[in-house]
N, C-alpha and C positions, 0 to 999 in steps of 0.2 A: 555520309561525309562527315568528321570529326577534321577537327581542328586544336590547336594545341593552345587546352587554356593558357599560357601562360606567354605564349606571344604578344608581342604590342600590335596593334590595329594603326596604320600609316590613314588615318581619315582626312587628309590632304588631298588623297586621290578622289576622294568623293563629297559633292557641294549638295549639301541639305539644301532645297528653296523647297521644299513643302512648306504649303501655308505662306507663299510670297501672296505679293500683291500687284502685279502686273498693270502697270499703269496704260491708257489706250492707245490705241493709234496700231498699225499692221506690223508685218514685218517682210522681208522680202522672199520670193521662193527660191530654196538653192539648189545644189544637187544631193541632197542628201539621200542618203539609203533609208531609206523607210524601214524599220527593222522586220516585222514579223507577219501580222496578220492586217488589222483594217482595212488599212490602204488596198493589198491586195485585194481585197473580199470587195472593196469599192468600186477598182477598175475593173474586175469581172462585173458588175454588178450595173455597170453605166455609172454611178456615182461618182459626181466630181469633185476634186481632192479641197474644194470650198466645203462641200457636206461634211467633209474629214474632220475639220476643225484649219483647216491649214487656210491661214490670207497671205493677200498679197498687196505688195505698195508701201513706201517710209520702209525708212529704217529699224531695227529690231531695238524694240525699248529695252534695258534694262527693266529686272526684277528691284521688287521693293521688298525688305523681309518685312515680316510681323512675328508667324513666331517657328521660324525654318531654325536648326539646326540640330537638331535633334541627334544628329549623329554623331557631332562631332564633342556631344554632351554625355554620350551613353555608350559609346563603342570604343572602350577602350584595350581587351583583347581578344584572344582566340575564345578565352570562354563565352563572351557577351556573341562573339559570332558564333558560337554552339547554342544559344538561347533567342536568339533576336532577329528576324528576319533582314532588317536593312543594315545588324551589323556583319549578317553573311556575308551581303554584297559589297560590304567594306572589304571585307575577307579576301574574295573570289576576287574583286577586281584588282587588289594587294598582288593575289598568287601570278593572275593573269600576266599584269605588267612585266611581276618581276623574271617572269619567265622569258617571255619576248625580248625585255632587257637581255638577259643574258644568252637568247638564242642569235640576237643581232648580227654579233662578231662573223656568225659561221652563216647566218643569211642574208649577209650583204646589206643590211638594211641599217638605216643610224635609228635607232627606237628613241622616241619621244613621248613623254604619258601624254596620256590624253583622260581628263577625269570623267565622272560617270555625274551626271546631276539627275539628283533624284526629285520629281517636281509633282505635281498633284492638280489634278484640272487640267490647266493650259499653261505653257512655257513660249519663252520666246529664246528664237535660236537665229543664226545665223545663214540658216536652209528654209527658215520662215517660222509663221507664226503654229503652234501644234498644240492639239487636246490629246487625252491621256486616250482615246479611241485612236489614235494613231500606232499604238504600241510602240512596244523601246524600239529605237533608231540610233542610226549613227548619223551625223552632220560634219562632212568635210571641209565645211567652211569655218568651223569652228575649234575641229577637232575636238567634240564632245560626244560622249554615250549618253544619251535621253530616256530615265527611265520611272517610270509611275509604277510603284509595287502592287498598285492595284491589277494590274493587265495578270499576274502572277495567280490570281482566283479568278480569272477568266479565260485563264488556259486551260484551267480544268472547266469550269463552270460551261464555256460557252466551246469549248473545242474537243475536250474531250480527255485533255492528258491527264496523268495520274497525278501528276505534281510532284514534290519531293522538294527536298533543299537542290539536289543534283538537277533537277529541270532547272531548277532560279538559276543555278550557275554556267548550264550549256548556253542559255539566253544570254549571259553577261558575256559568254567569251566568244561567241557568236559574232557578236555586235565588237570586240576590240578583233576580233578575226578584220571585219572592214578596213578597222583604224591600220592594223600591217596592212591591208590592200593600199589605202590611201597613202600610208610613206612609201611603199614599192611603185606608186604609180598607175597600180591595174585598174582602179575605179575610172581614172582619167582615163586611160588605154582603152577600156571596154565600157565609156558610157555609151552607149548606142541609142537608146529607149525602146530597140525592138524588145517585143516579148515571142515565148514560144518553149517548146520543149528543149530548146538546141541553143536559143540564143546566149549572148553576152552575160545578160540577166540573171539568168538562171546560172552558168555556170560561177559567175559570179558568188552566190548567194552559196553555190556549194564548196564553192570554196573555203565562205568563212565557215559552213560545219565541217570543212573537213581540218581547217586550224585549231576549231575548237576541239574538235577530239585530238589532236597536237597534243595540246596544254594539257588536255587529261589526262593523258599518256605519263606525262610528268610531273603531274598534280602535287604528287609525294615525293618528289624529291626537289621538288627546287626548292632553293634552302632560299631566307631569309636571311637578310643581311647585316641585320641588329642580332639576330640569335643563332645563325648560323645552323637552326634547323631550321627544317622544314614547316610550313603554316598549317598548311593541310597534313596531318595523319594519316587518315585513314578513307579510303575510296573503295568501296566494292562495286561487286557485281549487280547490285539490285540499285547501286547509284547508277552507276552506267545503264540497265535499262531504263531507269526515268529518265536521264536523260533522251536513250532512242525513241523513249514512245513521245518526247516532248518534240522532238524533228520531226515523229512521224504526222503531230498532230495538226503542223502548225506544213504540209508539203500542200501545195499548191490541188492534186487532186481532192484531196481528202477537205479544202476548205469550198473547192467545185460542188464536190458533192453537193456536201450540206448546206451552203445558203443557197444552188442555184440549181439543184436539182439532177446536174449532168457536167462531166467532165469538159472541157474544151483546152487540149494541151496548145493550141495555137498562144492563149492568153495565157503561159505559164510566165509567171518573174521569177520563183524561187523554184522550183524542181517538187518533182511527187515525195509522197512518204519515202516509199523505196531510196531514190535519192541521196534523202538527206540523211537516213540512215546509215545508206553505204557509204556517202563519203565522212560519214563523223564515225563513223566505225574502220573507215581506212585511215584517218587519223589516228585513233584511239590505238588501233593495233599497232603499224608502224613507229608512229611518234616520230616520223621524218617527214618535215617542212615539203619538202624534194616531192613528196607522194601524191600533194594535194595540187597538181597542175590540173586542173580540169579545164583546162581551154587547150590541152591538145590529147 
């Protein structure tokens, strides 16, 4: 995945608090989408979402900086996102919005940003209180993407993906995949809490991979609005399988397997590897919104 040195980096869309200081007290639980791995691996596991890192009770403190901002210090274009890990994800979540923006018109939707906070330990949100064991999430009480770059070497380390810059980026647009569930409504339409191979839940979850392969689809051409090119260049084939093997890594069997031993589809939230591959590769191919109905 290349990007074009010489685009501007909109780092508005993303709030450095690494290295805040979170002063005490809870925060409250919401409905938020738990992004990827812990959480699951918990409730299979009997682990209560208190083991998580997640409290409850009082209102959600604000962050105290000490020495957060790192990005908005260092990530100033497409090149610094060709060199720097958290100015990719300035990058990606750039390309992400601006795409959604401009797909709105034709999907009925009024798109609204929603920034990415990058946080390190523990954050406090509006869906409650979270440690960086929870992986990136989305919080619809906030309309924020929650993200520790740490979880990024424990997709490899502890699951198994290959990594890549294109994993980091199916994970970001994954999680704004939500954010369109939440202005369409579907999150509220299909909160249920069941789990299983068939449920809400899971179809849910395939839906945002299969938006994200959407956006992949058009990675390279959604033009930018200050330059009128494109942010992203160049996308190949060996991005797009890091990405697939990073859906594969992170389905619901494959995470069965290996902390618990044995499959049980009754307790799926997110759908199997196979799943999430095929609907983020039914994105990626079509690259029409229309395709990723997975609740009928």
């Amino acid at each position: 995945m290349q990007f074009d040195d010489d685009a501007p980096l909109d780092t508005s869309e993303v709030r450095d608090e690494r290295g805040s200081r979170l002063p005490g007290g809870g925060a409250t639980i919401g409905g938020g989408i738990v992004g990827l791995v812990v959480l699951v691996v918990g409730l299979f596991l009997g682990i209560s979402p208190d083991h998580l890192g997640l409290s409850s009770g009082g209102d959600a403190p604000a962050p105290t900086s000490s020495s957060a901002g790192q990005v908005q210090q260092e990530c100033r274009t497409g090149q610094d996102a060709n060199t720097k890990d958290e100015c990719r994800i300035v990058a990606v979540v750039n390309s992400v919005q601006d795409y959604w923006a401009q797909e709105s018109g034709r999907h009925r939707i009024s798109y609204s940003e929603a920034p990415t906070v990058l946080f390190s330990g523990r954050t406090s949100t509006a869906c409650g209180a979270a440690t960086s064991e929870v992986g990136p999430f989305y919080c619809p009480g906030d309309k924020r993407v929650y993200l520790d770059l740490g979880f990024f070497d424990e997709l490899r380390t502890k699951f198994g993906a290959q990594g890549g810059p294109f994993a980091q980026a199916y994970v970001v647009a994954h999680e704004y995949g939500h954010h369109v569930q939440d202005l369409e409504g579907t999150l509220e339409k299909h909160r249920s809490g069941v789990t299983g191979a068939d449920s809400d839940s899971v179809k849910t979850e395939l839906q945002a991979d299969c938006y994200a392969g959407v956006w992949a689809h058009h990675a390279t051409t959604v033009k930018d609005e200050t330059t009128g090119r494109p942010l992203i260049t160049r996308l190949t084939d060996a991005d797009i399988r890091d990405g697939l093997d990073a859906a594969a890594a992170v389905g619901d069997d494959r995470i069965q397997q290996e902390f618990q031993g044995r499959v049980t589809p009754d307790t799926w939230t997110h759908g199997s590897a196979a799943q999430r591959q095929q609907w983020f590769q039914r994105g990626y191919r079509t690259g029409d919104v229309a395709q990723c109905d997975t609740f009928s």
